[in-house]
C-alpha positions in Angstrom: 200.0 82.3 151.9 199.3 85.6 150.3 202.4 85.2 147.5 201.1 81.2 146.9 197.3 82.8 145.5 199.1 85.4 143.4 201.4 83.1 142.2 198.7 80.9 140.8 197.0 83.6 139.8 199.8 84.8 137.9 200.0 81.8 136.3 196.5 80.9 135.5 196.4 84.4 133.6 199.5 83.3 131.4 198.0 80.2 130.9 194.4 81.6 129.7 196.8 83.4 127.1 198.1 80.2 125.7 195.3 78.3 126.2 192.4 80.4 126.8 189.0 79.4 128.7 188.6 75.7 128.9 185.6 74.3 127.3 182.8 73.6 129.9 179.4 71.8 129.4 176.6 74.1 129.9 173.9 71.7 131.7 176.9 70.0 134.3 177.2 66.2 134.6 175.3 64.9 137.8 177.8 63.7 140.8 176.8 60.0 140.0 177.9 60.2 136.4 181.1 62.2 136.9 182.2 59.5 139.7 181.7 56.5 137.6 183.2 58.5 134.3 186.7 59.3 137.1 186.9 56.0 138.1 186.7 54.8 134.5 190.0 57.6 133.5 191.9 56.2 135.8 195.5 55.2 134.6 194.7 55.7 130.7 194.3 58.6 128.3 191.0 60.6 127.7 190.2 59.1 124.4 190.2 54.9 126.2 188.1 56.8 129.3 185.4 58.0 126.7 185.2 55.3 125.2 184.6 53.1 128.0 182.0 55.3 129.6 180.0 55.4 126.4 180.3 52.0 126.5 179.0 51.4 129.6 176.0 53.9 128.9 174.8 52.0 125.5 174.9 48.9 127.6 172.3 49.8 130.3 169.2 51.8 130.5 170.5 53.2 134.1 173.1 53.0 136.6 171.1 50.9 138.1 171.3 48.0 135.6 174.7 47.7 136.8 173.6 45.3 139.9 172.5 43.1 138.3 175.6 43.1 135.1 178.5 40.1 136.1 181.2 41.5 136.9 183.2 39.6 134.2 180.3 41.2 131.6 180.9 44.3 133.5 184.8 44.1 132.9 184.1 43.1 129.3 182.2 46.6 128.7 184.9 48.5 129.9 188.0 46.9 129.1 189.0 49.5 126.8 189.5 51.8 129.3 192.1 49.1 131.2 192.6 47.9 134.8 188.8 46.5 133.9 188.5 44.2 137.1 189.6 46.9 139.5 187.6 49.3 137.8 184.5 47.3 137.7 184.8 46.1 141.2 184.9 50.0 142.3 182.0 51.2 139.8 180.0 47.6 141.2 180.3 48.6 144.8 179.7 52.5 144.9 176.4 51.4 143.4 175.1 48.7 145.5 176.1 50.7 148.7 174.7 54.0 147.2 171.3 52.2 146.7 171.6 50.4 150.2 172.4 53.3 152.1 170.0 55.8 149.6 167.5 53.8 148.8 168.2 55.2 144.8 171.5 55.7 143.0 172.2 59.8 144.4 174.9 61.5 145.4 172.8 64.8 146.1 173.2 64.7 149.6 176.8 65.3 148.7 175.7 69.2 147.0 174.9 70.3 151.0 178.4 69.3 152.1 181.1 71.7 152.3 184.7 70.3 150.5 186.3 68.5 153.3 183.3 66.4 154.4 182.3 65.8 150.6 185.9 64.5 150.1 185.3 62.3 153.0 182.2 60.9 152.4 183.0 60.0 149.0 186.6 58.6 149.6 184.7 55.6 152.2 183.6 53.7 148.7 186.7 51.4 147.8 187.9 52.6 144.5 187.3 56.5 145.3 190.2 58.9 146.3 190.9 62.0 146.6 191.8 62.5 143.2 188.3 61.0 141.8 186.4 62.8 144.7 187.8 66.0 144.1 187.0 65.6 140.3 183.1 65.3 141.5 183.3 68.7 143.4 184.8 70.7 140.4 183.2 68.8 137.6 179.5 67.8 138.4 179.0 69.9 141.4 181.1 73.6 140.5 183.0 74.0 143.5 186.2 75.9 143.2 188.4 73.0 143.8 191.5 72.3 142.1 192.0 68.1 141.7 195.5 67.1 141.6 196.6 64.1 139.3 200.2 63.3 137.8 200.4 66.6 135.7 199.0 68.9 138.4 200.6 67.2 141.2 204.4 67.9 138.8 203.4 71.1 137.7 203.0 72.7 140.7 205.8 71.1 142.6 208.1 72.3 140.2 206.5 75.8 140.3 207.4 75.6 144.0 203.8 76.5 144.6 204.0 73.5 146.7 206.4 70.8 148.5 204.7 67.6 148.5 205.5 64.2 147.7 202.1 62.4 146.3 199.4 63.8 144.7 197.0 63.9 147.6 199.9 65.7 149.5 200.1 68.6 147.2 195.7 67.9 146.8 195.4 69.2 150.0 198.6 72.0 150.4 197.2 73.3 146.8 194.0 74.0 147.8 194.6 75.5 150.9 193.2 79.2 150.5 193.0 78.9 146.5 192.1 81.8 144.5 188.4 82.1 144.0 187.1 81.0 140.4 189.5 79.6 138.5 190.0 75.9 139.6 188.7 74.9 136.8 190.9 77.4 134.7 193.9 76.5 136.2 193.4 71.9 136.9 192.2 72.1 133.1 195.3 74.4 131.4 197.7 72.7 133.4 197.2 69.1 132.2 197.3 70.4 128.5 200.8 71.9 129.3 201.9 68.5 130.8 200.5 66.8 128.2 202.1 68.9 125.4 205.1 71.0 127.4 206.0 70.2 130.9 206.7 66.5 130.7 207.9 64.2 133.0 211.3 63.9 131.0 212.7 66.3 129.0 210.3 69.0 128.8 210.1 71.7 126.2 211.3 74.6 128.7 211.8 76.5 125.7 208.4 77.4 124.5 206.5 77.0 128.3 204.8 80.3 128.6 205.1 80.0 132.6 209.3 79.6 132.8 209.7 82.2 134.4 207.8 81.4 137.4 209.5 77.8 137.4 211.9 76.5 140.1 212.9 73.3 138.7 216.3 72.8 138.5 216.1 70.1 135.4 214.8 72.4 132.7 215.6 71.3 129.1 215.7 73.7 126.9 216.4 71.7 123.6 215.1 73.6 120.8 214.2 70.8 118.8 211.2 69.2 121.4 208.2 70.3 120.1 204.8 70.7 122.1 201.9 68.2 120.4 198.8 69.1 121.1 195.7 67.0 122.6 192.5 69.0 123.2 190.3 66.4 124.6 189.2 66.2 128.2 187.4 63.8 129.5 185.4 65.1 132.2 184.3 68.2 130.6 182.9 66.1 127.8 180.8 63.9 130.1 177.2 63.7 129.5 174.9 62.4 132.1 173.7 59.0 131.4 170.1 59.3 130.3 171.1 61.1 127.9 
């Protein structure tokens, strides 16, 4: 247990080199607004996500609003974002069984639970897993949790930090014990190097600044791959929506 925190400590201090500190809004989304904005980046890029969620906000005075939106309007809003009809369907029943069960649209009972119960409680609305949930705790709520999507999840599987064959399998191995401060740190740096280094084929072994620490036995260390950038993150860019 001991060697898997300074590993990722280890890591997370070469990736702060590369990288350095992840931007971070300084007033923090609320939970209700970073749930809806997750469920909207699911299975697209950033830039789509962004889009759709601003979207969604210049089409409503509240989250509210959105009981009373059709779902095929609804769908319509945020197509950009794809998977519109799933998406909608989640975003459409959080929100009438939030306001049934809360009387309002809050997820501030959710700030007096402690990570495992949180996760639970949020992954009972269809739409919601662990991934999304997680996302909640780190991003609106600043708990040291580390979520685990397709970059995370192959990073650190071919770090050997973990063995685990979904994401919510190496969610819950990874964040077993993590190092205190630096989930955001570490979830944030390690999507820009999937994004730009450690790809899911052929990636740029050559210029990863954390080789050394790699156990996966399909490096590719063509010379001629290059690492493209893309800066943008979603979540830390998410403003809540009266604003």
């Amino acid at each position: 247990m001991k060697n898997k925190q300074e590993k990722i400590i280890k890591i997370n201090n070469l990736l702060l080199e590369r990288y350095g500190e992840p931007f971070r809004q300084k007033n923090l989304p609320g939970p209700v607004d970073m749930l809806i904005a997750t469920i909207l980046s699911q299975n697209t890029n950033d830039a789509n996500s962004f889009r759709a969620y601003n979207n969604l906000k210049a089409n409503i005075n509240g989250w509210e609003d959105i009981v009373d939106i059709k779902q095929q309007k609804l769908e319509k809003i945020i197509s950009v974002a794809g998977l519109a009809k799933q998406k909608a369907a989640a975003i459409k029943n959080f929100i009438k069984t939030n306001i049934r069960e809360q009387k309002k649209i809050s997820l501030d009972y959710v700030r007096d639970m402690n990570e495992q119960d949180a996760i639970s409680n949020l992954t009972r609305f269809k739409g919601v897993g662990v991934k999304t949930a997680s996302c909640v705790l780190l991003f609106a709520l600043d708990r040291n949790v580390c979520p685990v999507d397709t970059h995370v999840h192959r990073i650190v599987n071919r770090l050997g930090i973990v063995e685990a064959t979904t994401p919510d399998k190496t969610f819950y191995q990874l964040n077993e014990n993590f190092p205190e401060k630096i989930a955001h740190q570490f979830h944030t740096n390690l999507i820009k190097l999937g994004r730009e280094i450690c790809k899911p084929a052929k990636p740029s072994c050559a210029i990863c600044p954390i080789k050394k620490h790699c156990v996966f036995t399909g490096k590719n260390f063509d010379k001629n791959i290059t690492a493209k950038k893309r800066e943008f993150m979603l979540l830390d860019n998410v403003e809540p929506a009266g604003n």
